[in-house]
N, C-alpha and C positions, 0 to 999 in steps of 0.2 A: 298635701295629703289630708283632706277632709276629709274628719268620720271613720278612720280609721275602724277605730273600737266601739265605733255606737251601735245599737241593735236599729231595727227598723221604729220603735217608739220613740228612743232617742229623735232619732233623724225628724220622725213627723214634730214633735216635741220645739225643735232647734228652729226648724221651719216656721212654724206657728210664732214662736216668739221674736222671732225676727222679723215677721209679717207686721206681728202686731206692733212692736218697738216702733218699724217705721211709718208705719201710720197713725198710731199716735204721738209722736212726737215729730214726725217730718220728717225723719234721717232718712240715709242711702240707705239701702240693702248693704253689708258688705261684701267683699269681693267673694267669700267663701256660698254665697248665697246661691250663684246659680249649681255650684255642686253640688250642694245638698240636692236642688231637686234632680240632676244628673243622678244620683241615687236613689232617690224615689222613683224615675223614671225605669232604672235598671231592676226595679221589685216589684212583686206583683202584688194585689190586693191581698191575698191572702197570707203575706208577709207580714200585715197591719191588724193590731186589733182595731174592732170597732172607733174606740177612740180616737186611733192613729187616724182612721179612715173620714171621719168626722173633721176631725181639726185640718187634716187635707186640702179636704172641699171645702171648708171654710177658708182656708188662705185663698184658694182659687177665686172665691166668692171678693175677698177681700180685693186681688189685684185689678177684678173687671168693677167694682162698684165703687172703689174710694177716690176720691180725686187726687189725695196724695201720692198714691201708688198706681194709678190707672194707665203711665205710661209701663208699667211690666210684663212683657215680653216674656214668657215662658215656654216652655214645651212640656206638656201636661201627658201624662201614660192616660192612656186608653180608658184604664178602668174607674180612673178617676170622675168621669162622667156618669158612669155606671154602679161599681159598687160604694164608691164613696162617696156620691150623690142617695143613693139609698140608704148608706149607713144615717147620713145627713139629715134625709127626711123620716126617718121611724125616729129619730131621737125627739123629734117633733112630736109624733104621736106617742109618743112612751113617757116621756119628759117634762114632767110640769114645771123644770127649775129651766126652762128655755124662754128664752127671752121674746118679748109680743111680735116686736121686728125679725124676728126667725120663724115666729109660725104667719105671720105676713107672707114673707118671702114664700114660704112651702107652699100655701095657698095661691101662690101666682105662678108658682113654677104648676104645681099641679093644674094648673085652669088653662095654664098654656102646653099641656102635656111635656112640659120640659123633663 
């Protein structure tokens, strides 16, 4: 029983730092990992605040671009392409505490109309 009690920030929250734990240090994902997004899968974007929505597509970003975790296997909700790729990229434009390799990134997705 993952996540019993967590709200939808939690869950983005847990995710993100288990993304991030394993790829900077090299670990597995633990076994509770794919449930979490088993539950993100079951909510819809408007479940999530911005933030949530942001750190999302970030993990996503995370499992397709790091070499540590690039063998990850997910199954991604729909809007996560969508509103949470957009939450993703205005924080670009809104955000001057975002890192240069993130408005990179924007500017490539953008140029390739991703």
């Amino acid at each position: 029983r993952v996540a019993r009690d967590m709200n939808s920030q939690d869950v983005a929250n847990t995710v993100f730092a288990y993304a991030t734990l394993s790829i900077l240090h090299d670990v597995a994902h633990p076994s509770c990992y794919a449930a979490l997004w088993e539950l993100v899968c079951g909510l819809e974007a408007r479940d999530f605040s911005d933030e949530g929505l942001r750190m999302l597509f970030h993990v996503h970003l995370m499992h397709h671009f790091s070499s540590s975790s690039g063998l990850v296997k997910m199954a991604y909700p729909a809007w996560l392409m969508v509103e949470a790729r957009d939450a993703w990229m205005r924080q670009v434009g809104d955000d001057n505490t975002v890192f240069r390799g993130q408005r990179k990134l924007a500017q490539v997705f953008d140029e390739l109309g991703v």
